[in-house]
N, C-alpha and C positions, 0 to 999 in steps of 0.2 A: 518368627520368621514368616507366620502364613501373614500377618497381618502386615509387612511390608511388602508383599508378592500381592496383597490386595490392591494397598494405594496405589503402587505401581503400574498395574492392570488398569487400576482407575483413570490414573494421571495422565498414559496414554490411549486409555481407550474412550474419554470421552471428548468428540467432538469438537474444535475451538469456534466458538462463535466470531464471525466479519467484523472486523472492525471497520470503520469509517475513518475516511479521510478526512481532516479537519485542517482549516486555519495553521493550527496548532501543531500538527506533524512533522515529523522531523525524518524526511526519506532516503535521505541518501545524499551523493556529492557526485554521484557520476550518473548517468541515463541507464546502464545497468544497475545500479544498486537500489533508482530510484523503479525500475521495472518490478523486480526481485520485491522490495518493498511493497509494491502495491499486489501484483499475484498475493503475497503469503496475507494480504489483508481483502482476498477473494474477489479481485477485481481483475478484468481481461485488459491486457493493455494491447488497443489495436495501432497506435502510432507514438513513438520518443524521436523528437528533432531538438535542436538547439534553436533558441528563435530569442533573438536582443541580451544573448548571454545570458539566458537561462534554460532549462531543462525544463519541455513542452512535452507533458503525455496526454494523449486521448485515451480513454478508459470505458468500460463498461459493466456495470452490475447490476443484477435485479429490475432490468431492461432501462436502466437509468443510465444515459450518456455522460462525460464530465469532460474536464480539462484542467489539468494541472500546470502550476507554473513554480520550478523549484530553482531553489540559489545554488548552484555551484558549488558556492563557498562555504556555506552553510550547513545545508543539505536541508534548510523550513521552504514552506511552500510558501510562496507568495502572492499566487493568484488559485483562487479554486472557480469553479463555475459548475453545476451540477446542473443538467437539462432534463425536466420530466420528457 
């Protein structure tokens, strides 16, 4: 018993590391899901618009600005741009 009261401690007590937005992500199908998605991957999202039928976020982490361009339909990102 202590020994699952351990990992369990464990499991939620240590930290999750950022992930990064990548190519490859898979965010969401609506401008909240794709919000939601990005926060719990430690990123501030300062602007979501629709722009040529996709899903536009402006973002920021780690004082590094971005721009996201997701599909609707899909929910993969199809344009990233990362700005030092």
């Amino acid at each position: 018993m202590r020994k699952l009261a351990l990992i369990t401690l464990l499991a939620f007590g240590t930290p999750v590391l950022a992930e990064d937005v990548t190519m490859d992500s898979l965010l969401g199908t609506t401008m909240e899901e794709v919000q939601a998605s990005l926060t719990a991957m430690g990123y501030e999202v300062r602007k979501t618009e629709m722009e040529d039928g996709k899903i536009e976020v402006y973002f920021v982490r780690d004082g590094k600005m971005g721009e996201v361009y997701v599909s609707p339909q899909t929910g993969a990102v199809t344009k990233l741009e990362i700005k030092s």
